[in-house]
C-alpha positions in Angstrom: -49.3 -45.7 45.4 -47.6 -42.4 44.4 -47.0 -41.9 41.1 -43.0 -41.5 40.5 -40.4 -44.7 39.6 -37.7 -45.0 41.8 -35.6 -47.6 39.9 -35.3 -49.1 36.8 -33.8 -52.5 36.2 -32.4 -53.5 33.0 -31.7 -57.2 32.5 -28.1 -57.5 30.9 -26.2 -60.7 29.5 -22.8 -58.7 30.3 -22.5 -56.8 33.7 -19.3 -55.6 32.8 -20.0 -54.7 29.4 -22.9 -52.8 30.6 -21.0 -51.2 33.1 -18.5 -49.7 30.5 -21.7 -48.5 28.3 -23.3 -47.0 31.3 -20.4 -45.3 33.3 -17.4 -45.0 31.0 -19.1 -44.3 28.0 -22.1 -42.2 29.0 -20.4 -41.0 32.3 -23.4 -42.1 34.2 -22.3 -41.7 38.1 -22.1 -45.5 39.6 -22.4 -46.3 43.2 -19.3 -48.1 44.3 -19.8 -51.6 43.9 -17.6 -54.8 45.0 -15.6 -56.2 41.6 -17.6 -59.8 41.6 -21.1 -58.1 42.2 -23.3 -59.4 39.8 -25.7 -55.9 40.4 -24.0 -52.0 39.5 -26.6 -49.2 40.4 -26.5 -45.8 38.8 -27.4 -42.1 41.0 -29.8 -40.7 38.0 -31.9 -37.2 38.9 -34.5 -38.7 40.6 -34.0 -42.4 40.0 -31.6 -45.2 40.0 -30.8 -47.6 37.4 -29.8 -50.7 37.9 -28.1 -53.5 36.1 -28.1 -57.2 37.3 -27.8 -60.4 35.3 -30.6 -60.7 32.8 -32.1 -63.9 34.3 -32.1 -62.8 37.8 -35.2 -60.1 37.6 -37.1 -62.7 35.2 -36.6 -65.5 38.2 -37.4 -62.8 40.7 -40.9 -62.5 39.4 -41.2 -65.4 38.2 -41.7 -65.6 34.4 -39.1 -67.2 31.4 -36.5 -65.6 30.6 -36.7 -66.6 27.2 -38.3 -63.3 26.0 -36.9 -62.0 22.1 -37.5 -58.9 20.3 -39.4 -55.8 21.4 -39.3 -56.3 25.2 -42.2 -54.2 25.5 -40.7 -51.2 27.1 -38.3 -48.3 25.9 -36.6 -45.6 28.3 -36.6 -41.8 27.3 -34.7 -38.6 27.8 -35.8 -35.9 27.2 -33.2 -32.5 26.3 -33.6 -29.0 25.8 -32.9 -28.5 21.6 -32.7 -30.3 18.9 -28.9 -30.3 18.8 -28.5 -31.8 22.3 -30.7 -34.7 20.8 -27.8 -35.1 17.9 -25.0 -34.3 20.4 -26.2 -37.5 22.3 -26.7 -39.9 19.5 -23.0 -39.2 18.7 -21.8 -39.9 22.0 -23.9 -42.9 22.5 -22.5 -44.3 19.3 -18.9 -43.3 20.3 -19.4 -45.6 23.2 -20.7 -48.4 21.9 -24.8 -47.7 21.6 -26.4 -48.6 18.2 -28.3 -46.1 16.4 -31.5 -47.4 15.8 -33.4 -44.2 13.9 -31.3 -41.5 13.6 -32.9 -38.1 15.2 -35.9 -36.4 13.1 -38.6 -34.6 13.8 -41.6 -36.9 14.7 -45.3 -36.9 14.5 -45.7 -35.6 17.4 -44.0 -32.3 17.5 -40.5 -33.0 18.5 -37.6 -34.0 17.7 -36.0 -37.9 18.7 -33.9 -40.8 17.7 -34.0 -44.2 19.8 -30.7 -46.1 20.2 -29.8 -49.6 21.8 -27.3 -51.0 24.6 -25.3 -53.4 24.2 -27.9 -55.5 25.6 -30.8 -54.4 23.1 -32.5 -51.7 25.6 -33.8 -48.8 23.5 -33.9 -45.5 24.5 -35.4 -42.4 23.2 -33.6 -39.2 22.9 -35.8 -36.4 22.6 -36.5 -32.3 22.2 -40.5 -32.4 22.8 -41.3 -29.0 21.4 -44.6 -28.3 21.3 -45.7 -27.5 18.1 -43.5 -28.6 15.2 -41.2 -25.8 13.0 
């Protein structure tokens, strides 16, 4: 197996919702799509992301769908200064993300702050400078 991920697939209760979030508020670039699809991929550098209907991945493989709180799995980007990292948090908030810890620096070096989607999915935004200032 060679080590890169190709997709990601976020379960969602609200496709359109999500959509909005992902494309109109974040201006991620979204592969045309039909208007009652109940899947929206996004063209990321060197990935895709995918939205679809939160029950259809869990039926795909198999397991409830009945899952609450941490889902086990957060998503990160990574940016070149601290400011970027606070630049983001704003716009993520200005299109409807929640701020879950504002930026700081962290124990490890950097700088981050995580936010959610409308659906819960947290993300890291992060400067990982190497040695702390």
């Amino acid at each position: 197996m060679e080590p890169k991920i190709t997709l990601v697939t976020l379960g969602v209760d609200d496709i359109n919702e999500s959509i909005r979030f992902y494309r109109d508020g974040l201006g991620f670039p979204m592969q045309e799509r039909e208007d009652d699809s109940d899947v929206a991929f996004f063209d990321l550098e060197g990935t895709w992301l995918s939205l679809y209907p939160r029950e259809k991945p869990a039926e795909d493989a198999t397991v409830s769908n009945d899952e609450t709180g941490f889902s086990r799995v957060t998503l990160a980007h990574n940016v070149p200064t601290k400011e970027t990292v606070e630049s983001i948090l704003k716009e993520v908030e200005s299109a409807g993300g929640r701020i879950i810890k504002p930026a700081q620096d962290v124990f490890w070096g950097g700088y981050s702050g995580y936010f959610a989607d409308p659906n819960g999915h947290l993300w890291e935004v992060a400067y990982p400078e190497l040695t702390a200032e």
